[in-house]
C-alpha angles and dihedrals in degrees: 000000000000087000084048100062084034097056090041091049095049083052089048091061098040090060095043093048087052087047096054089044092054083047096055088041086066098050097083092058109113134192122209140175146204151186115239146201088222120133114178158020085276090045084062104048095047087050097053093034084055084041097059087054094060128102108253095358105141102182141332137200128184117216098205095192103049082030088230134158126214118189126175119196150165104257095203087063106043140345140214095277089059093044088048086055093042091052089049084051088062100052104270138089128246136214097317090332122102129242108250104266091228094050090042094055090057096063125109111261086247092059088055123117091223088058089066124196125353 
């Protein structure tokens, strides 16, 4: 009986260690977000399609109405400086910063700022 309750207690903290390692693992997952130039449906798909190429990057959703970009990411592999630059990569600006002219001028004419809401 005693190797019993020892045995079960041995398993006890072994599930509880890898729960509180899944747990830390976790911890440098961040969530950012930013204010975009983006207009449309296209604008959004362009945006998360550039965002799953990007180092760290867990997940992103564009919000095309508020015009609001939500970026999850591993802390310990980028930052919000890094995902800014890589959204002015793509054409569009983002928070106070502007799109890359170059980028920009490959957009479709509907993803232009200058094309407004749709």
């Amino acid at each position: 009986m005693k190797n019993l309750k020892a045995i079960f207690f041995a398993f006890t903290m072994f599930m509880l260690s890898t729960a509180v390692q899944a747990q830390s693992q976790k911890k440098g997952e961040e969530t950012v977000q930013i204010k975009t130039s983006a207009v449309c449906s296209m604008c959004k798909k362009t945006l998360e399609k550039a965002m799953a190429y990007e180092k760290g990057v867990k997940s992103s959703s564009l919000d095309v109405k508020s015009k609001m970009f939500t970026v999850v990411y591993d802390s310990k592999k980028t930052n919000p400086e890094n995902i800014i630059k890589a959204v002015n990569a793509t054409g569009y600006d983002a928070d106070d910063k502007p799109a890359q002219e170059r980028a920009y001028n490959r957009l479709d004419d509907c993803c232009k700022k200058e094309a407004g809401d749709h």
